[in-house]
TIPAFI-899444 format. One record per residue (C-alpha): residue number from 0; residue in three letters; x, y, z. Coordinates in pm, whole numbers, padded with zeros to 5 digits. Example, Ala and Ser with C-alpha at 12.3 -4.5 7.8 and 13.67 -1.06 7.14 Angstrom:
# residues 2
resi|resn|x|y|z
0|ALA|01230|-00450|00780
1|SER|01367|-00106|00714
END
This chain:
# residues 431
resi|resn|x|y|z
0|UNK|10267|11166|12430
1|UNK|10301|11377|12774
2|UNK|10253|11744|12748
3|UNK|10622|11847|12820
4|UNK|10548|12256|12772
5|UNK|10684|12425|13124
6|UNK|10385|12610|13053
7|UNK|10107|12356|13052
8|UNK|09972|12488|13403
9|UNK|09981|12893|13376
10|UNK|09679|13114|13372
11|UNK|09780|13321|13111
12|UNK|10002|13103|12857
13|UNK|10032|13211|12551
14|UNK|09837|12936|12311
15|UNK|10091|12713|12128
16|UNK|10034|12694|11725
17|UNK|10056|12313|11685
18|UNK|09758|12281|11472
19|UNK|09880|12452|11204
20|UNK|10205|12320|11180
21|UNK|10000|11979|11173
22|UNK|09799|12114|10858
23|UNK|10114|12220|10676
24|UNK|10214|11896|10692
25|UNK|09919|11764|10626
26|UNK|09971|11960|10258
27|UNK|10323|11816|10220
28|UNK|10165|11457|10247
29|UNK|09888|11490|09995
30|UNK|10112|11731|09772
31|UNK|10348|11394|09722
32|UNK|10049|11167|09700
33|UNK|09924|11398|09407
34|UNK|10275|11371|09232
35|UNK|10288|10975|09245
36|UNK|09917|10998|09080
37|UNK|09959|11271|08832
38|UNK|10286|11132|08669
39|UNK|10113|10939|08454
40|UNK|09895|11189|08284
41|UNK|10200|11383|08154
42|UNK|10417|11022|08031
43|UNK|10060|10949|07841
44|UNK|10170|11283|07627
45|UNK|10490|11093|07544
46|UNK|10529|10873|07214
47|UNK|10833|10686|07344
48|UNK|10647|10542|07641
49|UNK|10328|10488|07432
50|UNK|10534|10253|07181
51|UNK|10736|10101|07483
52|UNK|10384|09974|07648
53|UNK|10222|09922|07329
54|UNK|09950|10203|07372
55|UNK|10016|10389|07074
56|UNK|09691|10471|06928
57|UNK|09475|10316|07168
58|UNK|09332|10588|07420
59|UNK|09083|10291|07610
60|UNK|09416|10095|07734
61|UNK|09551|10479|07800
62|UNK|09238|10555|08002
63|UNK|09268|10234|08243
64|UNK|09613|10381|08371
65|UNK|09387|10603|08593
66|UNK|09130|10365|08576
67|UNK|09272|10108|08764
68|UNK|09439|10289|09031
69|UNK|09097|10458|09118
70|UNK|08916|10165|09119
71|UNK|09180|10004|09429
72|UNK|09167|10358|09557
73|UNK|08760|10405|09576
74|UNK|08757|10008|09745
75|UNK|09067|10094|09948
76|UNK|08900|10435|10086
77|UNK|08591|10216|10177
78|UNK|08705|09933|10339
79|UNK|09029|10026|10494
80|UNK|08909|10365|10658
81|UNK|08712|10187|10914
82|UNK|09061|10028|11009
83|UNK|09211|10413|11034
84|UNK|08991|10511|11276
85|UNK|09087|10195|11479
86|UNK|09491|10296|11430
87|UNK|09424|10635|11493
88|UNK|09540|10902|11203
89|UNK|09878|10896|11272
90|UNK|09937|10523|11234
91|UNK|09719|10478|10972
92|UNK|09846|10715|10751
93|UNK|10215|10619|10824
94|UNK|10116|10290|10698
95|UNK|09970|10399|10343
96|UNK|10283|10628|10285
97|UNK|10520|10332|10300
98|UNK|10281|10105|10154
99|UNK|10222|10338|09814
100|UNK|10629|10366|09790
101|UNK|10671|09994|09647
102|UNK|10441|10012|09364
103|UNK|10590|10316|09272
104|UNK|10904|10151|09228
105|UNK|10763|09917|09080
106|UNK|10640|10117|08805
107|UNK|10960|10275|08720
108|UNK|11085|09924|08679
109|UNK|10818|09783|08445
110|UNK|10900|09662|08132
111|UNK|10499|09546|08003
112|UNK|10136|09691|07991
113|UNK|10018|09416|08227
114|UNK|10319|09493|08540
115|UNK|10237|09872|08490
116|UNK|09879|09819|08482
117|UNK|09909|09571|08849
118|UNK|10164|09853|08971
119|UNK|09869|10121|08954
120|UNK|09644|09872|09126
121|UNK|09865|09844|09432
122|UNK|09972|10254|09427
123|UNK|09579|10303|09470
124|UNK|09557|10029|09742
125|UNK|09808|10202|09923
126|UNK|09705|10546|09907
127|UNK|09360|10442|09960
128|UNK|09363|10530|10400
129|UNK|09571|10842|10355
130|UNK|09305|11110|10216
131|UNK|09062|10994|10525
132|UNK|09277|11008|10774
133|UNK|09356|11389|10663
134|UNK|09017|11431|10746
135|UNK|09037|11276|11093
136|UNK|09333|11466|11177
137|UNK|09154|11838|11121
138|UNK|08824|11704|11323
139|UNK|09027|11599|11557
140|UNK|09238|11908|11611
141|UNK|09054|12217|11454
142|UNK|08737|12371|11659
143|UNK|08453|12398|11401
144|UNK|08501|12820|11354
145|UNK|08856|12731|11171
146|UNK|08782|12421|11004
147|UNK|08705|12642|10646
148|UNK|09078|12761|10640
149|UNK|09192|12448|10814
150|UNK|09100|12225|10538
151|UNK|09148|12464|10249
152|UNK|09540|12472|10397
153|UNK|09528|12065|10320
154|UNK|09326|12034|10041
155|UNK|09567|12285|09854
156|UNK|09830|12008|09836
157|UNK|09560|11861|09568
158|UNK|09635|12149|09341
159|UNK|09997|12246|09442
160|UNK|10074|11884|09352
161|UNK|09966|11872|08965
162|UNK|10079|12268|08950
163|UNK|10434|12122|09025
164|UNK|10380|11820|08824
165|UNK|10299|11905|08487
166|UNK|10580|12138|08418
167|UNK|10848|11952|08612
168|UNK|10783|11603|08495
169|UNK|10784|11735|08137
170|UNK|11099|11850|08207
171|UNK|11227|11548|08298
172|UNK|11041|11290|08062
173|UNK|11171|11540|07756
174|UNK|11561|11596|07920
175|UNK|11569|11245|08062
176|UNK|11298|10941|08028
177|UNK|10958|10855|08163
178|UNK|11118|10594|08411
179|UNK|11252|10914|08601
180|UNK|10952|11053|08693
181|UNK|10878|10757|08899
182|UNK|11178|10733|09073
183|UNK|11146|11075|09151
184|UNK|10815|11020|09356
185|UNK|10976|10733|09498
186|UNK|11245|10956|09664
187|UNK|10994|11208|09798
188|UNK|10772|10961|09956
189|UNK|11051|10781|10102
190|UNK|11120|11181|10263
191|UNK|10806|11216|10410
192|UNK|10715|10956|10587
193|UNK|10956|10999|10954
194|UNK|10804|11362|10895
195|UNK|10419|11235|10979
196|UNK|10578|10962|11206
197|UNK|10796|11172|11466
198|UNK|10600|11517|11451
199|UNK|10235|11433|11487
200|UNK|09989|11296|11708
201|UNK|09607|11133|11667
202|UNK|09431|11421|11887
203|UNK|09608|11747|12043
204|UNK|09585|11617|12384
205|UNK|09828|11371|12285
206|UNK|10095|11580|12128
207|UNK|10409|11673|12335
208|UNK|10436|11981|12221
209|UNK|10064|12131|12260
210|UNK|10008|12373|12555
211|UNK|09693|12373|12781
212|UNK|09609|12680|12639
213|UNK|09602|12591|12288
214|UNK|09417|12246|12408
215|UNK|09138|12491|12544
216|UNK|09075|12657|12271
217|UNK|09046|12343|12034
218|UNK|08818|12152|12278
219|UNK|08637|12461|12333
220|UNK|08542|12497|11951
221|UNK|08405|12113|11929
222|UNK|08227|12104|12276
223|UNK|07898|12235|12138
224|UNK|07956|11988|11793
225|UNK|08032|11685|11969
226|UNK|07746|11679|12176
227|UNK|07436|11789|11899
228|UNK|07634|11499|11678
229|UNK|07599|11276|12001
230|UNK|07257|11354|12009
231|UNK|07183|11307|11605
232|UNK|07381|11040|11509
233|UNK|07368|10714|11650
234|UNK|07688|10462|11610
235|UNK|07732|10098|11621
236|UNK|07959|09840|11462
237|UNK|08148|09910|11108
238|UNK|07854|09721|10911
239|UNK|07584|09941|11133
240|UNK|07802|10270|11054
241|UNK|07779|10182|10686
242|UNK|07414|10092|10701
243|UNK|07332|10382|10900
244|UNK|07523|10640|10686
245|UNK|07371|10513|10351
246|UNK|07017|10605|10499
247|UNK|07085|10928|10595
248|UNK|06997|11185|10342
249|UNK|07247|11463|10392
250|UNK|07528|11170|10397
251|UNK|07395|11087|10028
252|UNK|07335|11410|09925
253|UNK|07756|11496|09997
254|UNK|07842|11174|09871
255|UNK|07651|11229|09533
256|UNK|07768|11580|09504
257|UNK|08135|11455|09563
258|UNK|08113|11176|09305
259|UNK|08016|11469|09063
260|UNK|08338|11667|09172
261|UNK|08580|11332|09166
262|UNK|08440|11279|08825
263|UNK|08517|11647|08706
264|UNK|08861|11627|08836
265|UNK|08983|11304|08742
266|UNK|08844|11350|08362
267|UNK|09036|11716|08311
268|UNK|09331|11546|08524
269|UNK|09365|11254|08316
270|UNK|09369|11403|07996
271|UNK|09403|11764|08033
272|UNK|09814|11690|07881
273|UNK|09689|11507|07587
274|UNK|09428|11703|07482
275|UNK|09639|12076|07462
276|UNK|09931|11878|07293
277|UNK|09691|11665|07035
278|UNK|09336|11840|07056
279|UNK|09493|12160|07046
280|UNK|09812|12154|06899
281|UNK|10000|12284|07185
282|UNK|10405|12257|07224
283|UNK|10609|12042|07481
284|UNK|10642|12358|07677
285|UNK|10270|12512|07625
286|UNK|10103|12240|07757
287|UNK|10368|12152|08026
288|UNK|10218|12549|08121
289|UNK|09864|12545|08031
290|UNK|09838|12213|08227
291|UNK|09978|12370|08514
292|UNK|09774|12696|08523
293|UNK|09433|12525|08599
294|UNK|09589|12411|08977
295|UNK|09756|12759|09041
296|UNK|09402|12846|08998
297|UNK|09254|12581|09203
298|UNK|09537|12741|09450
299|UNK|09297|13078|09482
300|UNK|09002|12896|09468
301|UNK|09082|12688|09796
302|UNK|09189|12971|09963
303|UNK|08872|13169|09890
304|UNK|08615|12948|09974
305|UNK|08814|12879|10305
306|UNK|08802|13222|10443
307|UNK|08443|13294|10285
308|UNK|08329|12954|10431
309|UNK|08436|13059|10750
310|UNK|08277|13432|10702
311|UNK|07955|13316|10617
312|UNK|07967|13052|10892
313|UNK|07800|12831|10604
314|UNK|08006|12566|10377
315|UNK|07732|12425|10139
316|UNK|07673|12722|09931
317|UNK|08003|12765|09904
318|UNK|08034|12430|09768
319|UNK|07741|12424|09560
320|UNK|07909|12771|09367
321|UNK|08217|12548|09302
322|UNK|08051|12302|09172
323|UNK|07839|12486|08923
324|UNK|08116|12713|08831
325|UNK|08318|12398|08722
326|UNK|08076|12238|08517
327|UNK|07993|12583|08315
328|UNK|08353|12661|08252
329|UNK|08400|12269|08155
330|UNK|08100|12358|07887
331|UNK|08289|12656|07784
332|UNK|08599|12498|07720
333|UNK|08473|12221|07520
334|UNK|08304|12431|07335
335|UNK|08513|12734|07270
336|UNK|08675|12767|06884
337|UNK|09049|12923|07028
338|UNK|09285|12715|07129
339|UNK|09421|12946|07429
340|UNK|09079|13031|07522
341|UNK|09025|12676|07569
342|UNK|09278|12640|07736
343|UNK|09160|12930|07973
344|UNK|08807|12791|08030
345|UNK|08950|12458|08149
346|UNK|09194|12656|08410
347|UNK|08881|12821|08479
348|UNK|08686|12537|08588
349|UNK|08985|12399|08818
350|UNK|08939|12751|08995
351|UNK|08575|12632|09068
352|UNK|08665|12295|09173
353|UNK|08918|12442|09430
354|UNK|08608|12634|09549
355|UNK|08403|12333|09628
356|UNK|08682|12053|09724
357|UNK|08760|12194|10117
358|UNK|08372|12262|10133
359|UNK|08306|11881|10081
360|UNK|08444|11821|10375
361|UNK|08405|12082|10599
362|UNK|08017|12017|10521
363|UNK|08081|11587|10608
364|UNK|08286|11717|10956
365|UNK|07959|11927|11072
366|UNK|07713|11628|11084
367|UNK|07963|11348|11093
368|UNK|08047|11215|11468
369|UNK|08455|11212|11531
370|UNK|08465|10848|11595
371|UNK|08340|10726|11270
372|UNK|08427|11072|11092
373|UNK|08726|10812|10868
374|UNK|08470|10522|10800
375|UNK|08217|10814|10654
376|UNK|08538|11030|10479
377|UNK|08636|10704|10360
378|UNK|08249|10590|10205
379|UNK|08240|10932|10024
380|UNK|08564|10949|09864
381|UNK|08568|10596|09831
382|UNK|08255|10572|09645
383|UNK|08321|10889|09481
384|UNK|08683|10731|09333
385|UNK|08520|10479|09199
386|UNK|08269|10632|09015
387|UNK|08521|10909|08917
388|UNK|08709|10618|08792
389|UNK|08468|10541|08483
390|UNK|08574|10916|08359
391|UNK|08897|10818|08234
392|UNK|08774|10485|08058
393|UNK|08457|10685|07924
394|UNK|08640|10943|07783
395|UNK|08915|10734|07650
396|UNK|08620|10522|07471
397|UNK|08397|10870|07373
398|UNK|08744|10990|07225
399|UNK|08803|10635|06981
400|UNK|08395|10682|06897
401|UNK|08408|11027|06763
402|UNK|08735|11125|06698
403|UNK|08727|11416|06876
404|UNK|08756|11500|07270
405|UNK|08441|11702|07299
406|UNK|08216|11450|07363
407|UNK|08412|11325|07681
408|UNK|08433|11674|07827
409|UNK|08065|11728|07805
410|UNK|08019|11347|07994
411|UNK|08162|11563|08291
412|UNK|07947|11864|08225
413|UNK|07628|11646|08282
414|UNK|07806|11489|08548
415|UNK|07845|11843|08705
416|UNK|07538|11982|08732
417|UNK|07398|11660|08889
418|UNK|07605|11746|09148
419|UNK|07531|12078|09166
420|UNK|07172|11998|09226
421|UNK|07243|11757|09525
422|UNK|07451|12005|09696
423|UNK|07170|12251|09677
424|UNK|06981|12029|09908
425|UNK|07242|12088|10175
426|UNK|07190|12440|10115
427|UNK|06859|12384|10227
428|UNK|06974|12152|10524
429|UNK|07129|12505|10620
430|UNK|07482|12350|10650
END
């Protein structure tokens, strides 16, 4: 795109805002992806689509609802980011909004375990590009000093969406059916998409609307980072770039501490619903609100560790407190004999998870090179969905063992303090 601003060439322009009308739609994206995945945990709480798809009293075939769409969205993130960063964000991310509207159709239209089981398959498939290429876009356009806020702004859209979801789509599963909630996500994806198309660009330099000014100030911020990351990190083909990121250590020790996290949030996410309504005895409308309190939480939490992230000029420990703080409130959750106080400990822990999730990436953007920046976003989370994909399955198979959901919840407590301990090594590494 040409820079069109009659003030492109002044001395003393004002800088133009463009980046952070970029993140806010950045937020709006992922917010809608989040609704499409989250559906399904609240229609799990419902008998009449547990008889309908023959899942009544069978929590294994209930756990590979979120199974299966993580496992095509872990090998999506993998091997289709490389082919982001050849589209550029803007493309690439176009692509997996239209692509992840189908299958969401397709959903509300299923009439058998088997079609709804295929149509999560193909929803994680075509989600699987998006979350890298949010990643791209803020290296891309944010100077490293603003990159804290800048992806807590984004990553919020991962807790705004379930803080929406859980009430209103048990508001419409109990007033209408479960078949509504996907054509609802259907509509809003279908929104989005010209949104991303017509008002973005893959670097600021290419936006229309982006002053010199404002251009300045970004390239300024990611002069000094592009050229120690030149110096450090070596790239070659895709295959190379894979090879090459699975030997360095700080690249492992992100990506193990981010399978930890994944596995934390898809466990509580997946059966969070099920467990105040059955577990705990709550009402329609209790757990539509103790479901939704954990996000509002996360809400804070993001925004915290983005402006102390950015204070401290240091995202690891921040990340590394998130982590931790998850895991213990997990523990005390599981553990805890009241109901609501239960309840509180899990919203707790989402708090703490909102702490670490910008961090993850903010820490990945520091020693990650912008031209591969989507093929390395796309190994962690990739990697990470997949192993965050057993959670679901475990604790749908730890639940039919024992009988009771405590077992499953403290699966993600050992799960989160392995974690914990490979994100303090990039408190060491000083990130």
């Amino acid at each position: 795109m040409d820079n069109l601003n009659p003030q492109s060439d002044g001395h003393n322009e004002k800088p133009t805002k463009i980046r952070i009308w970029l993140v806010v739609i950045l937020l709006f994206t992922l917010l809608i992806a989040y609704l499409d995945r989250v559906n399904i945990s609240v229609i799990m709480a419902d008998a009449r689509f547990l008889e309908e798809m023959g899942l009544t009293g069978n929590p294994v075939k209930q756990g590979l609802l979120m199974t299966f769409f993580l496992i095509a969205y872990g090998l999506g993130n993998v091997f289709l980011s490389p082919v982001g960063d050849k589209l550029g964000p803007r493309k690439a991310m176009s692509i997996a909004i239209l692509s992840w509207t189908v299958p969401v159709i397709m959903g509300a239209l299923s009439r058998s375990l088997p079609v709804l089981y295929a149509s999560r398959f193909i929803l994680g498939a075509g989600e699987a590009m998006h979350y890298p290429m949010q990643i791209a876009f803020v290296k891309n356009w944010f100077p490293l000093q603003e990159r804290g806020k800048a992806n807590s702004v984004w990553v919020m859209g991962t807790m705004i969406g379930p803080a929406i979801a859980m009430p209103v789509f048990a508001l419409v599963v109990a007033a209408y059916d479960w078949r509504a909630s996907f054509w609802l996500c259907a509509v809003l994806g279908i929104i989005i998409m010209p949104i991303i198309w017509f008002f973005t660009a893959d670097k600021p330099s290419e936006h229309k609307w982006v002053n010199k000014a404002e251009l300045d100030h970004i390239l300024a911020g990611q002069k000094a980072e592009a050229e120690r990351q030149e110096k450090t990190v070596k790239t070659g083909t895709v295959w190379q770039n894979y090879w090459l990121l699975a030997k360095n250590p700080d690249f492992v020790a992100s990506t193990v501490a981010y399978w930890s996290s994944v596995s934390m949030w898809w466990g509580i996410m997946s059966w969070l619903p099920q467990y105040l309504k059955v577990a705990r005895g709550f009402s329609w409308a209790q757990m539509g609100f103790f479901s939704s309190l954990p996000y509002v939480l996360g809400i804070f939490g993001i925004i915290f560790a983005g402006f102390f992230a950015d204070k401290i000029k240091r995202s690891a420990p921040v990340n590394c407190l998130g982590l931790g703080g998850c895991a213990l409130f997990i523990l005390l959750g599981a553990t805890a004999t009241d109901s609501y106080m239960s309840a509180m400990f899990l919203a707790v822990s989402i708090f703490f998870k909102g702490v670490s999730q910008p961090m993850s990436w903010t820490v990945l953007q520091a020693f990650i090179p912008a031209n591969i920046i989507g093929q390395a976003a796309g190994l962690q989370n990739g990697s990470s969905q997949l192993v965050g994909s057993l959670s679901p399955l475990i604790i749908g198979y730890l639940i039919s063992v024992t009988g009771t959901y405590t077992a499953g919840l403290m699966y993600l407590v050992v799960f989160g303090f392995i974690g914990t301990a490979s994100g303090f090594y990039l408190v060491l590494k000083k990130y």
